[in-house]
Every structure is written in C-alpha cells, then in structure tokens.
N, C-alpha and C positions, 0 to 999 in steps of 0.2 A: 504493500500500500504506500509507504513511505517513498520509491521509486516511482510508482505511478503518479502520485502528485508532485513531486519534484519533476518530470518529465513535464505534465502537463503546465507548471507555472513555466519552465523555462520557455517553451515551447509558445505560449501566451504572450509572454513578456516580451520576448523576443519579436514578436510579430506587433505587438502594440511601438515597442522602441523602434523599428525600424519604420514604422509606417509611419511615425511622428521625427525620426531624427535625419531620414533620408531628402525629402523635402524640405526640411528645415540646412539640411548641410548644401544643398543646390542653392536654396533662397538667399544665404549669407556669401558665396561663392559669386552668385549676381549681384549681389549688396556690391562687394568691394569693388569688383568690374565699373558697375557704373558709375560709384563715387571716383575712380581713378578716371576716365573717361570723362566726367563733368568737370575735372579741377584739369584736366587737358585741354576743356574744350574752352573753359573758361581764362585760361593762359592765353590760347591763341589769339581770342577775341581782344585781349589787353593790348594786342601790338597794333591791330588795326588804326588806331587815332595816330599812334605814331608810325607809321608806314603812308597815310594820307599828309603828312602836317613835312616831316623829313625823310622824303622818299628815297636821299642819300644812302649809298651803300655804309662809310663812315657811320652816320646818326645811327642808321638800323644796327648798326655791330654793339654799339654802345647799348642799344635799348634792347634787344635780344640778351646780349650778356645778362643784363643786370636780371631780367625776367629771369633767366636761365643760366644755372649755371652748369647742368649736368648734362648739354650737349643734347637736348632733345628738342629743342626752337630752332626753327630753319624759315628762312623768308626766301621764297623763290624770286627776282625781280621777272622783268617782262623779257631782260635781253637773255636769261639763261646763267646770271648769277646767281649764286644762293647764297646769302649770308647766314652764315650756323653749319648745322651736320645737317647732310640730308638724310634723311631712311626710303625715302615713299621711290618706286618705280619711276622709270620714264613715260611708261604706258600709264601710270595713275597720274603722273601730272596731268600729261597733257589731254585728258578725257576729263579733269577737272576745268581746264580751263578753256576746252570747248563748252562743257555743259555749265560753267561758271555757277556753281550749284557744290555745298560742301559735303565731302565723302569722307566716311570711317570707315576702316579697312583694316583686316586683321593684314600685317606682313611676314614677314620673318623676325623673328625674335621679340615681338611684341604687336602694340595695336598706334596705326596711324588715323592723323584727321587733320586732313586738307581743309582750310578753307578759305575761298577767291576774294579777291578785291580789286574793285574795278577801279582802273586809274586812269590819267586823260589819257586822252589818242583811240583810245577804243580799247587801252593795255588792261590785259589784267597780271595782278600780283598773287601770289599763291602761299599763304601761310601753313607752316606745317608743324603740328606737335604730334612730336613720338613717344609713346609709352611702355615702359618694357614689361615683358611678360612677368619677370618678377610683381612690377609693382602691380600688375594687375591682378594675381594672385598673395598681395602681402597678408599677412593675419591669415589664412583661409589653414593653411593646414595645421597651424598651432589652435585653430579653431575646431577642426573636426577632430583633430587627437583629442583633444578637451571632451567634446562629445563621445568619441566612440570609448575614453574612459567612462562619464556619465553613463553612459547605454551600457557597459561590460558590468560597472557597479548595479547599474538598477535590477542586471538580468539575474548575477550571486546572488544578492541581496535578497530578490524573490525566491529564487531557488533556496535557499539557504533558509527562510522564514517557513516556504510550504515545509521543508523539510522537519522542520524542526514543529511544526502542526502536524504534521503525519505521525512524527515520534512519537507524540504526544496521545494522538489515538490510537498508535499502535500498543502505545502501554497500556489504558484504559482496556483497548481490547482483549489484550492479554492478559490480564486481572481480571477482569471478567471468565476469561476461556478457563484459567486455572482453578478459579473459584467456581464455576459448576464442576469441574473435573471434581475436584474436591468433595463437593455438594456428592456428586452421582457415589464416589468409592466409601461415603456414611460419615464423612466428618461434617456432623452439624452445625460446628463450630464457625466454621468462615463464612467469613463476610465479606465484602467493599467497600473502599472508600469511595463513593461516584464522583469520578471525574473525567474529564475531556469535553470533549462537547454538549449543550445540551442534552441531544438525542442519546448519549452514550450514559450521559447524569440518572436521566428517567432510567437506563437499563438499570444501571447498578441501585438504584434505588427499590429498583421492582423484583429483583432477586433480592436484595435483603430481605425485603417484605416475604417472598416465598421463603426463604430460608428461615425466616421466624414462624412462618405458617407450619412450615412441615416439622420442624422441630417441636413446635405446639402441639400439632397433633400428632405424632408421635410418642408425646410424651402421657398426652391423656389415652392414646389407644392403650399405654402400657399401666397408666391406673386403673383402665376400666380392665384389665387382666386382674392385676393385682385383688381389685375390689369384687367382682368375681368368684376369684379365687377364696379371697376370705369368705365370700356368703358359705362356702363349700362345710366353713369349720362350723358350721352352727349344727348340721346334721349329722357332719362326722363328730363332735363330743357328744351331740344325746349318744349317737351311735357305741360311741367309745364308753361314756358312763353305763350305758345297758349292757353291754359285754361285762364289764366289771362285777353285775352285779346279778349276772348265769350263777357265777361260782364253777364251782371244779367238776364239769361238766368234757364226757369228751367231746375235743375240738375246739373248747374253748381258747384254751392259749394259741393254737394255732388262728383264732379270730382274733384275737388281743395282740398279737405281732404284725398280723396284715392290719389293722387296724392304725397302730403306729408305725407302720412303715410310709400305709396312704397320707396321714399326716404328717411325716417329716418329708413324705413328696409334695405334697400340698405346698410346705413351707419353701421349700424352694424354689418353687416357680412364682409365688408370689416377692422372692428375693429377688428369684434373676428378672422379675418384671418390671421393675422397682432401681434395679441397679443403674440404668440411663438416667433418672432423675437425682440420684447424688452430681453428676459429670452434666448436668444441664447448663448450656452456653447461661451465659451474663449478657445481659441484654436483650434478651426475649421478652418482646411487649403481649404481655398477656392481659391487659385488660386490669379495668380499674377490681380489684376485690377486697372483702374485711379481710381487717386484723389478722391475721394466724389463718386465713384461710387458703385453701390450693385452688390456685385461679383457673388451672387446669377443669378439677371436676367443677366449680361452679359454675365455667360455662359449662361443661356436658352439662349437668342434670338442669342448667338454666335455658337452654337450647334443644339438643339433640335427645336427651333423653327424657325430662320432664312436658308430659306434655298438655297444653292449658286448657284443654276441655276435660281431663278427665281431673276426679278428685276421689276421696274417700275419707271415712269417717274414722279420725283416730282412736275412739274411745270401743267401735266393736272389735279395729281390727286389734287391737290391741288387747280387750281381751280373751280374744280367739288364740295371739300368742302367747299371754299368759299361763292360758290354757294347758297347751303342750306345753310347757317348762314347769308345769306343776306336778306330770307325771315325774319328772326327773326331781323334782324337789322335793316330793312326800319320798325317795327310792332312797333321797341324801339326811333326809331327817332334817330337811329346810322346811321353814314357815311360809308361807306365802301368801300374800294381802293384796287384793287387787281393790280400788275406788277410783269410781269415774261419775263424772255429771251424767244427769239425764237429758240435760240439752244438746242438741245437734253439734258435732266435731267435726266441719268438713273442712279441710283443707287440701288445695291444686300439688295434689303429691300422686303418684302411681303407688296401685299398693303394695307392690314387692317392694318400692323402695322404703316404703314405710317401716312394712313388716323385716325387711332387711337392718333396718336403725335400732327396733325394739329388740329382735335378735342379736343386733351385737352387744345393744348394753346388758341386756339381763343373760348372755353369754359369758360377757367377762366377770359378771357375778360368780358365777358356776368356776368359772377358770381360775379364778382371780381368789377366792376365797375358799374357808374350809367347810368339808362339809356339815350339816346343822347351821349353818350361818342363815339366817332368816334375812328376806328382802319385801321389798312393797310395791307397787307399781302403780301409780296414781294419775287420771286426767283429769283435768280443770280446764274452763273456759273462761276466758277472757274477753273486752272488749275487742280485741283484735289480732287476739292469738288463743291458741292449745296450749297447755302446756303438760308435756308425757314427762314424768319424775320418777327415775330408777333410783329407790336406796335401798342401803342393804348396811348390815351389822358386821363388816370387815374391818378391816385396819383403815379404810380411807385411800386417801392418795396423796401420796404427801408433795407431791410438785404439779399442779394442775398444768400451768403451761406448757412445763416435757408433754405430758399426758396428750394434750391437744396438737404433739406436732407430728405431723403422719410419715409417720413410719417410723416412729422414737416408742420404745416401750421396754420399764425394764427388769417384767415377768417374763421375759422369754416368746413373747408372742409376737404378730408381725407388727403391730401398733396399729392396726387400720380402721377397728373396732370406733376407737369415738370417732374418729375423722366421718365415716360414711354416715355417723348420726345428724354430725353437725355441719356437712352436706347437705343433706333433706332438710336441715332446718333452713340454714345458708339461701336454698332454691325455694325458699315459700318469706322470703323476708325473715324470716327470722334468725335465732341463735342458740347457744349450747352455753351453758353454766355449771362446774363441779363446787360445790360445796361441801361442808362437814354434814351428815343426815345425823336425824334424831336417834336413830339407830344404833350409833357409833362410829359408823362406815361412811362412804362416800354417797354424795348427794346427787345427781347427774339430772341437769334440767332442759329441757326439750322444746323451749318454746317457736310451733308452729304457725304462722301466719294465717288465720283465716279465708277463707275464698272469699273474693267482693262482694262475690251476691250475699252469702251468708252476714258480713261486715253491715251492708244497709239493712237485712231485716233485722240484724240485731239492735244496730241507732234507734231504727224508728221504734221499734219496742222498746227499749230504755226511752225515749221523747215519750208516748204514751204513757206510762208509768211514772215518770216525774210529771207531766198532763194532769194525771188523775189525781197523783199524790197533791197536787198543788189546789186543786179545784177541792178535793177532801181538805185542807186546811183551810180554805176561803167559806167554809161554811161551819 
C-alpha cells in the first residue's frame, strides 16, 4: 500500500508541476527576449534626433560611442559607411532600405533591428542595434535550474509525505490484522488503540466493542455453566443424605462412593467453568450494576433469561420447597417452621429461578450446619416487595461480604449458592441481606420486587383503607 501511494503522489505531482512549470519556464524565456529586444529597440530610436541634426560621420562616432559602448550600434550612412560594428547582412540592409520599413531578425550569434531614416535627397540612413544571444537568454537558465529545483522539491516532498500516510495506515492496518489474529487463537485480552485514518479509527473502535462483546459473553455462557451446574447439588445432597440414611444395606457403599464421586465431578466443572473469570480482561464495559453484584448474570436473568410476562407466586412456591426439605429435615432431627402471608406474592421471576434461590439457601442450611440444627422459612409482603427469610440455629457467618462474592466460600463449597439468590433478587429490583437470626444462626433476607400490576392494586387498596379509616374518624 505504502508503494502504491507513493507511486500515485509522484506520478500526480509530477504531472501537476510540469503542466504549471513548463509554461511558466517558456513565458519567462519570452519575458527576457523581449525586455532585451525593447531596451534595443529603444537604443536605436535614441540616435535618430542625432543622425537628422549631425549627419557627420565624426558627430555620429561621438554619439554612437557614448550610446554604446559594447560594439552593438552601427549607423549605416546613405554612401555605404557605417559608423560602429556592423552585424546585419548585405541582403538585410538593402531590402531594409528598399522597403524603408524596420526589421528584426534573428542573425548569427544573436538578434538584429534595423531601423530606416529618411534623409534629404530621397537618402535613407539605416540604424542598426545588435543583441547577442547571450543577452537575450541572460537570467533564463539560473531561472529554470531554480524551478526545476522547486519542481524536484515539491515532487520528494509529496512523495515522501504520501509515504509517510501510507506508513501510517499501514501500521493501523497491521494492528488491527494482529489483533483479530489474536482475537481468533482465544486471547481475549487485546485490544487497539484506533488510529490512522478516520475510516480505520471506526474499525479499531468497532473491534474493541466486539472484543468486549465476546468476552462478555463468554464469560456469562461460563456462569450460566457454572450456575447450572450448582442447581445439580441440591438433588444430589437430598440424594447423598438419603443414601446415608439406607444404612448397611447391600450396595449401599457402592451408592455412597458413586454418589461422591458425581459430586466431586460436579465440583469440577463448575471450577473449570468458572476459571476464565479469575483471568477476565480489565476493561470490559459490562454495564452499569449494584454493589457486589456480577454484571454478567444480571444482564442474563435481566434480559435473556428472565422473562417479563411470566411471574409467580413466592409464598406457594416456596412452600412447595419447603416441603421437600422437610423430608430430609425430620431424617436429620431438624425443626422446620414454614410462615407466609395470605396475601398475593407475585413477582416477574420464572419459577425454576425462584425455586433455584430457595434451594440454594435452605441447601446451604443442610450443608452448612449440623444435623438437628433447626431452620425457618418465612414470606412477608410488603408495599413493594416479598420478602423470602432463611434462618437457621448454626454458627452464623461470620464475614457477610466474602459470603456474597461469587465464587469465594470457605466451607468447601463452590460459593455460588447466595450469588444465584441475590441474582433473582438483583433481576426483580430488589436485594439480599445476611444478618444475625433469632435462632442463633444466620439470617438470609430475600427481598423480591413486586410485579407492577400487583404494586397499583396494592396502592389503591392501602388509598381505600386510609379513605375509610379517615371518613370513620370524621364521624
């Protein structure tokens, strides 16, 4: 590329200078010709007054000198003397002083001009100034060497600038070429600086864009593995606690080894799904998110996976999961207390993802504590939220923030458990809170965002009711 446009300015340039310095080196070449030709013509005319006044050969030598002193004034007389140097022919005289009419004529070794002067008798005189081919070319070619420097300078000079624009997008191109190279063999990492040309600016601007794109997604295909994954442990521990509790049954140990075998498979792939997001590039714009949250799953389940016509009601599905966890809790010599409002719970959640959040927390109950440890599961409605409350009579958690950073946990688990709760809270407006429970244990709070429509029939019913209440006190 760099060649091609250095051809094409030379090649430009070159045709623009000559088409303006060729003409222009003719035009100054006629410039001095006929400035040397008018200061000749105007010499000769000087001697006329004296050629009419002292038609003496004497007077004329005196008045010729003083004009001239370079031997280029000549007075022809009538009888065939000439006072000065002659140059001009005999055939140019004498056709001069037939046609008594003044002639310029190139000669040899320069340019002549005759001109006649008619004297008594019917004579005429013949004045001649000679110019030499020097003076008629003086300045002309210290004149075009000046130019054809200017013209050699303007041609480099072009050349040398396209060239150095060509470098210039030759690198941008090249940075680019490297960086999808890059891009294609998985390093997510690179990026560009966008430079060169406009058109080349937008490129490298529009690949960075995709290279945060794919990186992005990427990283959330490898959560939604991850996340997944984890739902897996909620059936494989009932699974695991109900093998426990066959006893010495044959087959059983051989069910209780595949059983932790599945799970320390389980564990791994949720690891190596997981392992791109430690090495995640800097500077991946992911979007505005809360606090402590993964911008990643908040768009999925705020986009791709949550979807806004469908809702459900936290308070049955929840105690549909309680349910099942209650087998396993009377097997562990756990208490188990379920309370919920009887007012309407709906909130724009799907309800595997629900029932996925109520699973992992009263999971990590079961995981997390010993057996006989008693828990409670409680929904309340609010003006503008659910809120689902897991506690339980363990030890607590003694660093809530670790706790909430996905994929930090430090029971041995994958950490993913509160993350997906406070996900589904995260994707309905709301949030997650651990506190001390009255229990002893930790306190884990779920507040869900109501569905709109739910939101205004709740308003107008509180409006109504403070209505009535107000109209009962005014009487």
């Amino acid at each position: 590329m760099r060649a091609t446009l250095a051809t094409v300015a030379l090649v430009v340039t070159s045709m623009v200078t000559l088409s303006f310095l060729v003409p222009l080196a003719l035009l100054l070449r006629t410039q001095v010709h006929t400035q040397a030709t008018l200061t000749a013509e105007q010499r000769a005319v000087a001697v006329v007054p004296a050629l009419a006044l002292s038609p003496g050969p004497a007077d004329l030598a005196r008045t010729v000198a003083g004009l001239d002193s370079a031997g280029r004034l000549c007075v022809h007389l009538p009888d065939g003397q000439a006072v000065g140097t002659a140059h001009a022919p005999a055939a140019l005289l004498a056709q001069v002083v037939r046609g008594r009419s003044a002639v310029a004529r190139a000669v040899p070794g320069g340019w002549d001009y005759l001109q006649p002067v008619l004297m008594g008798h019917d004579q005429v005189s013949v004045v001649e100034e000679f110019v030499p081919q020097a003076e008629l070319n003086r300045g002309v070619a210290r004149a075009w060497a000046v130019m054809a420097v200017l013209a050699v300078g303007l041609v480099a000079g072009s050349v040398l600038l396209a060239d150095r624009l060509g470098a210039r997008v030759v690198r941008a191109s090249r940075r680019l070429s490297a960086a999808s190279v890059a891009l294609g063999d998985g390093d997510l990492a690179v990026r560009v600086e966008p430079t060169g040309p406009p058109e080349l600016q937008a490129a490298g601007k529009a690949f960075n864009t995709m290279a945060d794109r794919v990186a992005h997604l990427l990283a959330t295909e490898r959560e939604l593995v991850a996340d997944l994954s984890h739902r897996l442990r909620t059936p494989l521990t009932a699974l695991s606690l109900a093998a426990e509790r066959i006893g010495p049954v044959p087959g059983a140990p051989r069910l209780s080894a595949a059983i932790h075998h599945l799970e320390s498979e389980l564990d791994e792939i949720i690891v190596a799904a997981r392992t791109p997001l430690a090495t995640r590039p800097v500077g991946v714009d992911r979007g505005p998110a809360p606090r402590g949250a993964s911008p990643a799953r908040s768009e999925r389940h705020s986009g791709e996976t949550r979807r806004a016509d469908e809702t459900c009601q936290v308070a049955e599905l929840a105690r549909h999961r309680v349910g099942f966890w209650s087998v396993l809790a009377e097997q562990q010599g756990r208490t188990c207390t379920f309370e919920a409002t009887d007012e309407p719970t709906p909130v724009r959640l799907p309800d595997d993802h629900l029932a996925a959040a109520v699973d992992a927390l009263v999971g990590n109950v079961f995981r997390h504590t010993p057996d006989g440890t008693a828990f409670a599961v409680s929904v309340q409605r609010t003006a503008q939220s659910v809120l689902l409350v897991v506690e339980d009579g363990g030890r607590g958690i003694e660093d809530p923030d670790s706790a909430l950073s996905r994929g930090v946990s430090k029971g041995g688990s994958t950490g993913l458990g509160l993350d997906i709760a406070r996900t589904a809270a995260q994707s309905t407006r709301g949030h997650l809170r651990i506190q001390r429970s009255e229990l002893g244990g930790a306190r884990v709070e779920v507040a869900l965002g109501l569905a709109a429509d739910s939101r205004r029939t709740l308003g107008r019913a509180w409006r109504h009711r403070r209505r009535r209440a107000a109209e009962s006190a005014g009487r």
